[in-house]
N, C-alpha and C positions, 0 to 999 in steps of 0.2 A: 574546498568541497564541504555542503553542510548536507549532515544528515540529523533526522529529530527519530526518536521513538518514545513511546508514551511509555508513562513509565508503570510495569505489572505487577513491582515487587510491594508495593505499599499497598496498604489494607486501610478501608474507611474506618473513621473511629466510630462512627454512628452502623448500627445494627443496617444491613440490605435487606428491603424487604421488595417483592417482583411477583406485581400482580397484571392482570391481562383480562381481558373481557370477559370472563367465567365470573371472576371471585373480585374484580375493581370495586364493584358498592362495599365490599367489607373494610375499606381503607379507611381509617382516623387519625388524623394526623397529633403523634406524638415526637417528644421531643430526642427521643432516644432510638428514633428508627429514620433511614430514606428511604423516602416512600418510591418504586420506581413504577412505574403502567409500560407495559408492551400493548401496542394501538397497531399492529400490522395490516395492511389494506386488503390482504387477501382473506378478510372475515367482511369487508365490505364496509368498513367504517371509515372509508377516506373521507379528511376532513370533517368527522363526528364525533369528536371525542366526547366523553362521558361526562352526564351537569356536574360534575363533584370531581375536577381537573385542576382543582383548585387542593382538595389535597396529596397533590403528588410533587414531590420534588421533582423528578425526571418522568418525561416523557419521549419513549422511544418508536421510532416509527420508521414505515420505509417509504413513505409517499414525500415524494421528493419535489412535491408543489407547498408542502408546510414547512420542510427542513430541505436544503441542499443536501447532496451525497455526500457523505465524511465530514458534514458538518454539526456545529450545538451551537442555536440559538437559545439565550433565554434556557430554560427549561426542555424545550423542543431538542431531541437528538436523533440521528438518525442514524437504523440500523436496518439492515438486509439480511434476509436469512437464503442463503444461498451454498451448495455443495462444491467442493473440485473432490470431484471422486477418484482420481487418477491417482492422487497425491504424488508422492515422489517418482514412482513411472513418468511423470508428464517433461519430468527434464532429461530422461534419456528419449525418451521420443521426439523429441523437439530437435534432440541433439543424432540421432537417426537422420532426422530429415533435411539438417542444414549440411550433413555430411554425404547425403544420396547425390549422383551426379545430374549434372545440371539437364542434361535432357527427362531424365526422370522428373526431375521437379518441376520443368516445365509443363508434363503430360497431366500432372496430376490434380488437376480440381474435379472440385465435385459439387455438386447443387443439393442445398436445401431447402426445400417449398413448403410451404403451410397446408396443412391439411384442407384449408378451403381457401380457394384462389377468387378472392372477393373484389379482383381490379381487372383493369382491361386490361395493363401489361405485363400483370400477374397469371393470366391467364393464358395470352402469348408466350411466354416464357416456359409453360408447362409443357404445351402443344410440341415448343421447341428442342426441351434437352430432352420429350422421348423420342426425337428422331434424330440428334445430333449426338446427344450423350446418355444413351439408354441405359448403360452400366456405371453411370453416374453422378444418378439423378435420386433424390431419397425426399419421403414426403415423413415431414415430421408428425410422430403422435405424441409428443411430453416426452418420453421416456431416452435414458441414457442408452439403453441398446439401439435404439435407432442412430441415435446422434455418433457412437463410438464405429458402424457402420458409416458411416458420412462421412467422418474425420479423420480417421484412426489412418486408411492409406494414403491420406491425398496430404498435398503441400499447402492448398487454396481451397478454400470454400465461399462459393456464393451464399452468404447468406440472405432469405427472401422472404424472412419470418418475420423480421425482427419487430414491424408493424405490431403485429399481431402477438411477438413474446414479450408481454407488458413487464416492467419492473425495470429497476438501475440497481447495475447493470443486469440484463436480461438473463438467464440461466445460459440459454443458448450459446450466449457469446460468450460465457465464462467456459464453457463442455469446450467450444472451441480451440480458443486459446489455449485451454489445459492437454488437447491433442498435437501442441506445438504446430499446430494449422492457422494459417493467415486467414484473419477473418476477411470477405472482402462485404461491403459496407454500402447499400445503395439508396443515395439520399441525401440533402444534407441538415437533417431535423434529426438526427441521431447525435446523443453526446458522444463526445471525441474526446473529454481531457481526462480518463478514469485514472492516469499514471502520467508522468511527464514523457514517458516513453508510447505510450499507447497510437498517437498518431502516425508514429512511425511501422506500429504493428500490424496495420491494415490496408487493403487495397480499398480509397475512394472510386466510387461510379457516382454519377450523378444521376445514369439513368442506366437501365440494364437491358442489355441484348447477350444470346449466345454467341454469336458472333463476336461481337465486341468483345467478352469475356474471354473466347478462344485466341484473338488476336491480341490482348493484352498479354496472355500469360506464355507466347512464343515470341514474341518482341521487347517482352521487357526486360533491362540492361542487367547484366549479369552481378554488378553491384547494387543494383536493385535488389534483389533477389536476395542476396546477400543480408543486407539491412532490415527487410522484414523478416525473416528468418531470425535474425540475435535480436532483433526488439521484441519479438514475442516470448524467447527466451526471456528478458527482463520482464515483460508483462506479467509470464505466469507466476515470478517469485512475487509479485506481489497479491497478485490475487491466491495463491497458495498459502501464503500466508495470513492472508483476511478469513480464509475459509475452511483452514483443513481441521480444524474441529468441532464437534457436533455444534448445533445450535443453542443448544441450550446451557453450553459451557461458552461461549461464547456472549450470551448473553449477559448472564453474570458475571463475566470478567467485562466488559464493557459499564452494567448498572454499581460494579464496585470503583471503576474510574472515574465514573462520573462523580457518584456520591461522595468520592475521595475527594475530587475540588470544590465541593461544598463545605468541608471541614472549617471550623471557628479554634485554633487561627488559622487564616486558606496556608496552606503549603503553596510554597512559589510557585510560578508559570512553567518555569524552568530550569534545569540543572544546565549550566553552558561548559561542556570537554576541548579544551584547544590543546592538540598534539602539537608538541613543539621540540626541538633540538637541539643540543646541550649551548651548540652555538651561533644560537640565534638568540643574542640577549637584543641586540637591535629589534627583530621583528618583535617581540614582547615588549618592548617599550614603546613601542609604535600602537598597540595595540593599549596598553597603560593610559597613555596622551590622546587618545581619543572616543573607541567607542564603548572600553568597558567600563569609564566610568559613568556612562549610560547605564549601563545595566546595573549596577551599583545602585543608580538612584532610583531603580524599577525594582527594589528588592531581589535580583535575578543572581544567585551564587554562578560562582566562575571559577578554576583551575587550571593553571597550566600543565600539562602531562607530557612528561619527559621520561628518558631512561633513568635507572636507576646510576648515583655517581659510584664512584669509588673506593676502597676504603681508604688508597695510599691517599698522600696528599700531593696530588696533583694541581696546578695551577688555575687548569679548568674549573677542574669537583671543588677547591676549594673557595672559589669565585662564586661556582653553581650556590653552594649552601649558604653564602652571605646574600645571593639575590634572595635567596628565599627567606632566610629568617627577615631582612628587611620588609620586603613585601606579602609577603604572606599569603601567596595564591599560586604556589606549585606543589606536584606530586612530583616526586621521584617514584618509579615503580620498577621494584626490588627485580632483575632476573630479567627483562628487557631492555633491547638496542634500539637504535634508530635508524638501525638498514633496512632494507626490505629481504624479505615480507615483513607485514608490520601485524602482523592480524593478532599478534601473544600481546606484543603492546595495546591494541587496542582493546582485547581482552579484560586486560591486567586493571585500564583505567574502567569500561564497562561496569567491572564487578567493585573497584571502590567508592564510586558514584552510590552503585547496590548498599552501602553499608555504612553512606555517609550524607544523604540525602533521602525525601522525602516528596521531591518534585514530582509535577505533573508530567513535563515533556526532559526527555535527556537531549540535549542538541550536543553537536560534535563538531566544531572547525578546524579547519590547518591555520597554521600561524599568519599566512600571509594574505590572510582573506581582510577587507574591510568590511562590515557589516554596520545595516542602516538598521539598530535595535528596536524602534519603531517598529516602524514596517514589518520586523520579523514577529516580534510579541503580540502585533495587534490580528493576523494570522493565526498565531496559535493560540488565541483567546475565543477563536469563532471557531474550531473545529475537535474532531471528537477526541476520546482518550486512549485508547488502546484502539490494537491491532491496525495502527496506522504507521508507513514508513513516509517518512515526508523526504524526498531525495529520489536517487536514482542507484539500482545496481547495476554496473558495468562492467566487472570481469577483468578488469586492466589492473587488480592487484592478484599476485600469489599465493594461493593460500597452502600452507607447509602442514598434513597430517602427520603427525606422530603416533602410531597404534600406540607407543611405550608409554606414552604421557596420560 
């Protein structure tokens, strides 16, 4: 299983400095500041950046015809300013609705339409759910009380906007997802891959009818149902966590990531975590003889993270601390097992990474993965620094609260 998170705890050593279309002509580029520009399209600057872009380290932006979504080219980054206003409500909602019974789920879409029905099958469509589905039909104006109306009862939503709600990803479709509501998606010029999970969170139409939409949502297989229901649930952590704080705290933690891989000398690509088991010296030698002395040669630190030994002298522990003084790339961590749940272990290594490193991305493997380092480092040299989870949540581990702890 690999998962990456950029890493928040490290601070640029050069001063952030974050200007924006008001105050951009006051920038001179000195040797003791990053210079960062906020270029957002909705001031109408798409594609117009300012003659003197030349003194700015970073440039951040959300037109996603100059930068891809979650990605940094060059200088060029991209960032979105977008709300989940539900915040943490959005997982028991979600979780309300994958737990209502199945005829209820069935019953419950509802339609979204754009305040101006500017197509001919946009307009059919209007004519139709006020005489088919009168009490669940909503014309959007911007605003979160309209869309929380729209959302908030239903399993399904047609979404019929999305034309007309410009940006990646649209507000819309995030209000949606965050109501634990399948978005359903009509079209196929919409992006599809916001999450590795995301295609799974939504109904495709290629074209839309009421009909059609009625007949899909009383015929469709009960593990169907099922599957887009827990993929949205995985959708919303991530977009919950892209978004659940202001913008403008947001931004700065993004312009201090960035300017942080600008630093002389660069701090690595990445910190690499391989959780591993007291007796698995096989799979770690395995691992040894092939891909990490790649990463060796990519300047890329590595660890193996194990339970902690113990103190008698066991034939194991006492084996464990000769592989390690030899080789010199494991953690023992103090007060963790290797059963499951594992979440204190993974914790435990989490936080000595925090106190022992400087990297950009923390990546995390299991022992028994092969991994083409290439291929991974050259990925995470084209995309952004924070509030990025590169991976998948899927709920197939336990997680153990302690209120004592």
């Amino acid at each position: 299983m690999l998962k990456t998170l950029p890493w928040l705890l490290a601070v640029s050593a050069r001063r952030v400095e974050i200007y924006d279309a008001i105050n951009f002509s006051k920038a001179h580029a000195t040797p003791d500041a990053c210079r960062v520009l906020h270029w957002p399209t909705v001031l109408g600057n798409s594609q117009q950046l300012p003659g003197p872009a030349d003194a700015f380290d970073i440039i951040m932006t959300d037109d996603a015809q100059m930068v891809p979504w979650l990605e940094a080219q060059g200088k060029l980054y991209f960032l979105e300013n977008r709300d989940f206003a539900l915040g943490d409500m959005s997982r028991e909602l979600a979780q309300l609705k994958e737990a209502a019974p199945l005829e209820w789920r069935r019953e419950g879409m509802s339609v979204l339409l754009p305040a101006v029905a500017n197509t001919g099958w946009l307009q059919q469509a209007f004519e139709d759910v006020k005489v088919m589905m009168p009490a669940s039909y909503f014309i959007d104006d911007g605003t979160f009380i309209t869309r929380n109306r729209a959302f908030a009862n239903f399993t399904f939503t047609a979404l019929l906007l999305l034309d007309q709600d410009t940006g990646v990803p649209p507000q819309s479709l995030i209000d949606c997802i965050a109501h634990g509501t399948v978005p359903i998606i009509v079209g196929k010029h919409h992006k599809l891959d916001y999450t590795r999970y995301f295609s799974f969170a939504i109904a495709k139409f290629r074209d839309f009818s009421v009909e059609q939409a009625i007949s899909f949502m009383l015929t469709a297989p009960a593990d169907a149902l099922y599957v887009y229901a827990n993929s949205v649930k995985i959708v919303q952590e991530f977009f919950y966590m892209r978004y659940k704080h202001p913008f403008r705290q947001r931004l700065q933690r993004h312009a201090a990531m960035a300017c942080h891989a600008l630093r002389s000398p660069q701090p690595p690509l990445a910190f690499v975590s391989i959780y591993s088991a007291k007796k698995n010296f096989g799979r770690r030698m395995a691992l040894r003889d092939t891909w990490l002395p790649i990463l060796k040669a990519h300047g890329i630190p590595y660890r193996f993270f194990l339970a902690g030994t113990a103190v008698d002298d066991s034939e194991l522990d006492h084996l464990l601390r000769r592989e390690r003084d030899y080789f010199d790339d494991m953690v023992f961590l103090i007060g963790t097992t290797d059963e499951y749940p594992i979440g204190k272990k993974g914790l435990a290594a989490l936080l000595w990474v925090a106190h022992h490193s400087d990297a950009q991305f923390w990546l995390k493997f299991d022992d028994d993965l092969y991994v083409r380092p290439h291929s991974v480092l050259s990925r995470l040299s084209g995309i952004q620094r924070a509030e990025l989870y590169w991976g998948a949540f899927d709920y197939s581990g336990l997680v153990i609260r302690d209120v004592s702890d």
